[in-house]
Backbone as a printed PyTorch tensor [residue, N CA C, xyz], in Angstrom:
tensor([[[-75.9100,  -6.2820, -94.4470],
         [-75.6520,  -7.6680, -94.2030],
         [-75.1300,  -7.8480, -92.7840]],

        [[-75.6600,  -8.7610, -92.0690],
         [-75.1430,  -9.0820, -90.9460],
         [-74.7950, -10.7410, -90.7550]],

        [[-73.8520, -11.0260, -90.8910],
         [-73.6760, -12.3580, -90.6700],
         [-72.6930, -13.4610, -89.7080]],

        [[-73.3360, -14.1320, -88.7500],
         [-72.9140, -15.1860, -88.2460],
         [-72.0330, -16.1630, -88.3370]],

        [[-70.6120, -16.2640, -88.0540],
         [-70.4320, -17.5500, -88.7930],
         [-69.3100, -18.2070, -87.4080]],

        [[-69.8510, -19.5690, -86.9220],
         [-69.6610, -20.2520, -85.6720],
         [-67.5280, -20.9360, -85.9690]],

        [[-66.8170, -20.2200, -85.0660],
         [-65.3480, -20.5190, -85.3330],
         [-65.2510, -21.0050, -83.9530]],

        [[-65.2380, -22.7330, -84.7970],
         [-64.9450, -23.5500, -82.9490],
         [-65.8750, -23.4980, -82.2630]],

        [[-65.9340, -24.0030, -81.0610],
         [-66.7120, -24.3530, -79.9100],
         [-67.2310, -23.1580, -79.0850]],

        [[-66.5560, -22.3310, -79.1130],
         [-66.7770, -21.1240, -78.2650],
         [-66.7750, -19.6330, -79.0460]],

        [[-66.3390, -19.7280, -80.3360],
         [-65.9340, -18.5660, -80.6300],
         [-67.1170, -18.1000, -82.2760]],

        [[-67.3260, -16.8510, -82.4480],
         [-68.3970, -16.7640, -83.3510],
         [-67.7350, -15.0740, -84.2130]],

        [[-67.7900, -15.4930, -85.5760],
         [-67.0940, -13.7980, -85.5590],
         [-68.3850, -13.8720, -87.1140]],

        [[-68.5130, -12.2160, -86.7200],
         [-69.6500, -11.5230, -87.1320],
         [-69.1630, -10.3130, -88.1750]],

        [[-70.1380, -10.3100, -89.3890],
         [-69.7060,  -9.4300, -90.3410],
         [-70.7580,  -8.3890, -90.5440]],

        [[-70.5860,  -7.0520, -90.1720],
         [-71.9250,  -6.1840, -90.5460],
         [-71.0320,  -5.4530, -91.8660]],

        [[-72.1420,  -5.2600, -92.8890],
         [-71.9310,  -4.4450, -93.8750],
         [-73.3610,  -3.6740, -94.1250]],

        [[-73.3260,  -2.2040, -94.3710],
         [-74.3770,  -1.5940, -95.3720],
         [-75.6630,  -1.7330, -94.1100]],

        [[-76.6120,  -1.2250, -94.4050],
         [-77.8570,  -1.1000, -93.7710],
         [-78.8190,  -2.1680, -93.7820]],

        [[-79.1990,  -2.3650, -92.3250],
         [-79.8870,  -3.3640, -92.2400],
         [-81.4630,  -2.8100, -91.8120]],

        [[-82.6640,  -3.6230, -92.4930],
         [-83.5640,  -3.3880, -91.7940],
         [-84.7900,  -4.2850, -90.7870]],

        [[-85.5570,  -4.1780, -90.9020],
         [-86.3260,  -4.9460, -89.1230],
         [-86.0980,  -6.3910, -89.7370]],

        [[-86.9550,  -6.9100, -91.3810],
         [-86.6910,  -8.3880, -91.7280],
         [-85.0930,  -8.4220, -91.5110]],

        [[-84.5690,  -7.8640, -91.5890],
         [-82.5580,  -8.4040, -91.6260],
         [-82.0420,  -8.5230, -90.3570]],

        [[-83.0550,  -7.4080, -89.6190],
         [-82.2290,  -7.8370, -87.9510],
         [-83.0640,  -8.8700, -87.1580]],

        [[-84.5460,  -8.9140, -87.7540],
         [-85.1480, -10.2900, -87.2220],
         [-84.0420, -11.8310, -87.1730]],

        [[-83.7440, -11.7590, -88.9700],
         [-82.7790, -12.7320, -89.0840],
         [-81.3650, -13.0220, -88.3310]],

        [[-80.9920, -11.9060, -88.1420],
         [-79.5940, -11.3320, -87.4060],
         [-79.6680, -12.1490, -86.3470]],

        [[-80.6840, -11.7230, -85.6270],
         [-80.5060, -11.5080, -84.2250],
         [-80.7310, -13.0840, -83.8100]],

        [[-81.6760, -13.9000, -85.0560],
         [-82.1970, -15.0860, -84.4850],
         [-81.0590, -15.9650, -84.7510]],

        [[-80.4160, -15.7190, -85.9460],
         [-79.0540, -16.5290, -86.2260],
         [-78.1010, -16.1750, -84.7820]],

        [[-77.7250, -15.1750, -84.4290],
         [-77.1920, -14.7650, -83.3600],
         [-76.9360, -15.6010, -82.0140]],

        [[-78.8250, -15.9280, -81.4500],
         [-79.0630, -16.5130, -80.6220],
         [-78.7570, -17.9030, -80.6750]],

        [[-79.2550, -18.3940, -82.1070],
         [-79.0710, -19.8540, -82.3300],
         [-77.3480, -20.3960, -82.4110]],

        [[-76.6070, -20.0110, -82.9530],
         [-75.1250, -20.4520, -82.9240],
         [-75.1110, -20.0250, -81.5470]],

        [[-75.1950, -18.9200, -80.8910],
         [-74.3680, -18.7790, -79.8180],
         [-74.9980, -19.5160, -78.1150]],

        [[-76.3050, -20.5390, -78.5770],
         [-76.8360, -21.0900, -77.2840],
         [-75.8770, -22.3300, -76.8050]],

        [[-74.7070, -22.5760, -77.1240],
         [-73.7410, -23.5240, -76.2850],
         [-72.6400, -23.3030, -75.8930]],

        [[-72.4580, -21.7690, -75.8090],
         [-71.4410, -21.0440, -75.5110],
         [-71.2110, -20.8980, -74.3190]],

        [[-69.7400, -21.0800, -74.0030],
         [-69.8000, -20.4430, -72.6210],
         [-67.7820, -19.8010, -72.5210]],

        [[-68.2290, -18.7060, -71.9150],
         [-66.7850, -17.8900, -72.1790],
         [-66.1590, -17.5830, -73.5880]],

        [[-67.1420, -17.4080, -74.1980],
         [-67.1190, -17.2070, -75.3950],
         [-66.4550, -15.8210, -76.0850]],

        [[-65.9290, -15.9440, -77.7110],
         [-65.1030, -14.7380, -77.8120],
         [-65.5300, -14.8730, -79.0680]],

        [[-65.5510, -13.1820, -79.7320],
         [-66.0010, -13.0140, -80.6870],
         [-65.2560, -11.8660, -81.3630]],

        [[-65.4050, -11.9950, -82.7840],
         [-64.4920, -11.4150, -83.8720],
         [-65.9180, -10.6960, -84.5340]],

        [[-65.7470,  -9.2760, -83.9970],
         [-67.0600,  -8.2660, -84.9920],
         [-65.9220,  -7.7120, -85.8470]],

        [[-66.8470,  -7.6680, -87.7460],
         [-66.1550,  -7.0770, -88.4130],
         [-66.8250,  -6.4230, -88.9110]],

        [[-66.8430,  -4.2850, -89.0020],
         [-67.8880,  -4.1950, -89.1810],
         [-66.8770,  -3.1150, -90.5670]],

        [[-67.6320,  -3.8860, -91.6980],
         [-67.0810,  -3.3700, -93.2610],
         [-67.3260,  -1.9900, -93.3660]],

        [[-68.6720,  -2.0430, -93.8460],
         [-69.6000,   0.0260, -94.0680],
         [-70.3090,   0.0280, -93.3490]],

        [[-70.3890,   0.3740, -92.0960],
         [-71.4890,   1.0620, -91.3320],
         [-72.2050,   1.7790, -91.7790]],

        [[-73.2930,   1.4060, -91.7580],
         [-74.4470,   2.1170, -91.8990],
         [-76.1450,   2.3700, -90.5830]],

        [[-76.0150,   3.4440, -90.3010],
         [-77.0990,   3.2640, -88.6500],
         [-77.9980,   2.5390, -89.7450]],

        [[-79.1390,   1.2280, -88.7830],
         [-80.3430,   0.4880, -89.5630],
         [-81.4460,   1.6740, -88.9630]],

        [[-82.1450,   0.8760, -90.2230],
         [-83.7580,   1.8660, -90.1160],
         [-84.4270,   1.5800, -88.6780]],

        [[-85.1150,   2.7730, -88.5140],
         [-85.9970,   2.5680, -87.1960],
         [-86.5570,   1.6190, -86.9770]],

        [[-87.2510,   1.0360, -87.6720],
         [-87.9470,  -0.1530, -87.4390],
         [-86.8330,  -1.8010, -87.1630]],

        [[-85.6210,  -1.5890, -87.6870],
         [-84.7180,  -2.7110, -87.2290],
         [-84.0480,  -2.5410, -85.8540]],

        [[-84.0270,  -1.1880, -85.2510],
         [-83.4040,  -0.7160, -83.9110],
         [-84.6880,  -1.0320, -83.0540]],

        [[-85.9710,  -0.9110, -83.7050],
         [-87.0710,  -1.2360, -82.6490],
         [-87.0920,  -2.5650, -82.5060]],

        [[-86.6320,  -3.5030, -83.3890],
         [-86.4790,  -4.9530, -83.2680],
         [-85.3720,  -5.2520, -82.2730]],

        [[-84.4130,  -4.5480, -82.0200],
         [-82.8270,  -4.6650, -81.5870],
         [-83.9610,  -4.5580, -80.1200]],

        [[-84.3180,  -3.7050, -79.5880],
         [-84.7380,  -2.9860, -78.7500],
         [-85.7610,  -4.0630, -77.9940]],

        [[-86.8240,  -4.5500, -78.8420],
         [-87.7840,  -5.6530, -78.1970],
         [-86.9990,  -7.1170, -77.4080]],

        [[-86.0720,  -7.0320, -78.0560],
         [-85.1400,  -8.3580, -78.0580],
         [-83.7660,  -8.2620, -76.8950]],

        [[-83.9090,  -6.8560, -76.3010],
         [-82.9160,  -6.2750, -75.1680],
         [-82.8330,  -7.5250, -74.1050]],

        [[-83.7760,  -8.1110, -73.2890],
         [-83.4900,  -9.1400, -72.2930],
         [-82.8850,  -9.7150, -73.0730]],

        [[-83.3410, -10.9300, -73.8870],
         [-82.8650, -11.9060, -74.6650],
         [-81.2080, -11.6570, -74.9360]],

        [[-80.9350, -10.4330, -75.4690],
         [-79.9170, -10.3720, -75.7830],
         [-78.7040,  -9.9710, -74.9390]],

        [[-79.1670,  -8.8580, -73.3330],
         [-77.9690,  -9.2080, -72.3310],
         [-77.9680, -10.4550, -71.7490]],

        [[-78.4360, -11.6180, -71.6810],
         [-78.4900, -12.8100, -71.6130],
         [-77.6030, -13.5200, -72.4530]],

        [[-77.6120, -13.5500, -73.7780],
         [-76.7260, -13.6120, -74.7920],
         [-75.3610, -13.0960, -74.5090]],

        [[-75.3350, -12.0470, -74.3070],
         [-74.1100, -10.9610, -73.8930],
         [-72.9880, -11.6940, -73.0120]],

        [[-73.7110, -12.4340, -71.8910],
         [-73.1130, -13.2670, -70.7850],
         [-72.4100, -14.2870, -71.2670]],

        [[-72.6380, -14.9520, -72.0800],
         [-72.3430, -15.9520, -72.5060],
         [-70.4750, -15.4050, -73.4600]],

        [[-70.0130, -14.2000, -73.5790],
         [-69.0230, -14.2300, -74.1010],
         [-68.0850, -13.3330, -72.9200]],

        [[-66.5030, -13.5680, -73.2160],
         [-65.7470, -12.8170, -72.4210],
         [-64.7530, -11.7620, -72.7870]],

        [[-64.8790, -11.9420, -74.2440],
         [-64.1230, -11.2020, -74.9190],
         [-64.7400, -10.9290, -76.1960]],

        [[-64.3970,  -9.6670, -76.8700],
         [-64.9700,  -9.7910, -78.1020],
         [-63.7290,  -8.6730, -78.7330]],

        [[-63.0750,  -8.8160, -79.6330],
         [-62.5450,  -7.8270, -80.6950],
         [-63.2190,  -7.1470, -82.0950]],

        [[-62.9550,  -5.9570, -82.1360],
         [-64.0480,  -5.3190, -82.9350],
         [-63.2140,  -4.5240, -84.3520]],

        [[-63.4120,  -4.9220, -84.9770],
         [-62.1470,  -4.2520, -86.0860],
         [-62.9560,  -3.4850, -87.2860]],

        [[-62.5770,  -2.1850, -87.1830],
         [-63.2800,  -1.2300, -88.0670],
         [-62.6440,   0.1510, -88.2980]],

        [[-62.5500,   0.3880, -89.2570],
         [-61.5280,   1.7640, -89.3380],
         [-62.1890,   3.5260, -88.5730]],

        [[-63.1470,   2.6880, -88.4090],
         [-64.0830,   4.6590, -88.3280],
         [-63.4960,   4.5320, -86.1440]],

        [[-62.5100,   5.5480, -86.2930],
         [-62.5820,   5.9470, -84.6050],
         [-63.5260,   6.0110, -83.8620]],

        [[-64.6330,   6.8750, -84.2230],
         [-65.7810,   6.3920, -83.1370],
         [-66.5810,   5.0410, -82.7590]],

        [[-66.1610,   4.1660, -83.8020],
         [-66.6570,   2.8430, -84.0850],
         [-66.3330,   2.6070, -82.7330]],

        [[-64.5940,   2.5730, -82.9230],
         [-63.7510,   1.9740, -82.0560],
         [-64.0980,   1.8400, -80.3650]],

        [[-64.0300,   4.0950, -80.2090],
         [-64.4810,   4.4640, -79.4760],
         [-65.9900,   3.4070, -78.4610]],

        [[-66.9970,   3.7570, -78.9200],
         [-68.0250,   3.2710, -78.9410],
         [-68.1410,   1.9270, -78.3340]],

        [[-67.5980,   0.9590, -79.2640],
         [-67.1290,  -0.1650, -78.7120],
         [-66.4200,  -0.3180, -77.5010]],

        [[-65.0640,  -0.0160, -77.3570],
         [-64.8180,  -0.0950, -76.3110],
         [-65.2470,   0.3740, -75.0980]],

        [[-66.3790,   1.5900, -75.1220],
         [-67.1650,   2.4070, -74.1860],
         [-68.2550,   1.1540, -73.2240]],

        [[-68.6440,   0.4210, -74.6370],
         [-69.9810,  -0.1550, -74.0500],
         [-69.2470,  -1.5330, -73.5320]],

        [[-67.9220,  -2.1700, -73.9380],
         [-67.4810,  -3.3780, -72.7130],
         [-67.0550,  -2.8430, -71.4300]],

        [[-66.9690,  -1.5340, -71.3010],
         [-67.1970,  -0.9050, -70.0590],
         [-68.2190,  -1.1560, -69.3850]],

        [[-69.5790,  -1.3240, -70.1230],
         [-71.0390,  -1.1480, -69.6340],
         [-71.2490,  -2.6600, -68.9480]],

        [[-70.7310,  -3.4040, -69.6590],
         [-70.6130,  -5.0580, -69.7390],
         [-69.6650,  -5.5150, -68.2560]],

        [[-70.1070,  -5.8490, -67.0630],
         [-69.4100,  -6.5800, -66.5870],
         [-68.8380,  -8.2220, -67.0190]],

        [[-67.8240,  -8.5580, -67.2210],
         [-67.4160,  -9.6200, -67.5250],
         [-66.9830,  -9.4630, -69.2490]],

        [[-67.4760,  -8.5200, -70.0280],
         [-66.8840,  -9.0800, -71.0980],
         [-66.0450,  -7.6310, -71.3080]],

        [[-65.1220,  -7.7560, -71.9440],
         [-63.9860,  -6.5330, -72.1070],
         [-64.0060,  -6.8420, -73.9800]],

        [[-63.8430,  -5.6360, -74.4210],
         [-63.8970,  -5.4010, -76.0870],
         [-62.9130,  -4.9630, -76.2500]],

        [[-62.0350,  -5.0580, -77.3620],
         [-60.8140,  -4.4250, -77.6920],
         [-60.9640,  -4.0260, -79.1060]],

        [[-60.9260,  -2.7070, -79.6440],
         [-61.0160,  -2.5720, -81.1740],
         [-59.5310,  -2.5240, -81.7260]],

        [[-59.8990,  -2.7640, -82.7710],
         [-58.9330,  -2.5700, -84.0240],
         [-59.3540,  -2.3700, -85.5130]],

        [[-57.4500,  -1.3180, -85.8560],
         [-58.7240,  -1.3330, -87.4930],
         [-58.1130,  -2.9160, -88.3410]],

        [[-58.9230,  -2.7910, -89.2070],
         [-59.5100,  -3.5050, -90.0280],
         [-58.2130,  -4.3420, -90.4810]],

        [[-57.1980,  -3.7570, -90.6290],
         [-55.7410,  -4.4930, -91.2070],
         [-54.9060,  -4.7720, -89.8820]],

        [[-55.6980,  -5.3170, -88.9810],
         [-54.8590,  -5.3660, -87.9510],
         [-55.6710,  -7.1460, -87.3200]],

        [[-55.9840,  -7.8140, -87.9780],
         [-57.5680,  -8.8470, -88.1340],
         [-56.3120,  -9.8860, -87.3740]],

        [[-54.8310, -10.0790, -87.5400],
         [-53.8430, -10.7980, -86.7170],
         [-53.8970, -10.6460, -85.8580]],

        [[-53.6950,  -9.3200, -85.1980],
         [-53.9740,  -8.9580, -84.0790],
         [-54.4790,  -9.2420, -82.8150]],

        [[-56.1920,  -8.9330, -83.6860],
         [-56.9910,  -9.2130, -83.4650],
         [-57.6050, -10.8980, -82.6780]],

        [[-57.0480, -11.3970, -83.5130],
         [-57.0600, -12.8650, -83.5090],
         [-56.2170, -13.5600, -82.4070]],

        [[-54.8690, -12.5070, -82.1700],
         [-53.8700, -13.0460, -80.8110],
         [-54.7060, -12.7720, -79.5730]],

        [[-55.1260, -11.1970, -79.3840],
         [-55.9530, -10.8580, -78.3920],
         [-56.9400, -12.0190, -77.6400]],

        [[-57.7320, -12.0290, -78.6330],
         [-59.0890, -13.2960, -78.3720],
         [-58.2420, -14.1240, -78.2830]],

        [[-57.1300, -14.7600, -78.4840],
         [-56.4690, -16.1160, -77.9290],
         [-55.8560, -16.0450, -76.7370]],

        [[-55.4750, -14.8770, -76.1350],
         [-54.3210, -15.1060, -75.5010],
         [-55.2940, -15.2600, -73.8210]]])
């Protein structure tokens, strides 16, 4: 499951659970684009429940959709990522490295207050 759900004007927090495949990240990705086209400086709350890597064929969808989506990317400045698995964490915070302009901060999962001050402050 991957799901969208628009908090406020600027802000969008996202729930991945369990394995997704190409029809689920088609949907993903298009819900994705659509809430997040009036964004600007935007901050986002990823919550990611059970990770699970998606099937090849949904990473080849992730993959076709690469412009579209560092385009997308721009549009936020912050994002907090809350998930208990360390490399999650890791990971995350590696790639707002990759990201000029947007900085990621993880946390685990019981820390969602936190979380929530960060992206405000």
């Amino acid at each position: 499951m991957f799901k969208v759900t628009a908090n406020g004007t600027n802000r969008l927090d996202i729930e991945l659970s369990g394995k997704l495949n190409a029809d689920e990240m088609k949907i993903a990705l298009d819900d994705l684009v659509n809430k997040s086209k009036d964004i600007e400086n935007g901050k986002m709350l990823y919550e990611i429940i059970d990770f699970q890597l998606p099937t090849f064929s949904a990473i080849m969808v992730e993959f076709s959709r690469l412009p579209s989506m560092l385009g997308l990317i721009r549009k936020f400045d912050r994002a907090a990522v809350l998930t208990d698995k360390t490399w999650l964490k890791m990971v995350s915070e590696f790639e707002g490295a990759l990201y000029p302009g947007l900085e990621i901060k993880a946390f685990d999962r019981d820390q969602k207050a936190e979380a929530e001050d960060w992206l405000s402050s």
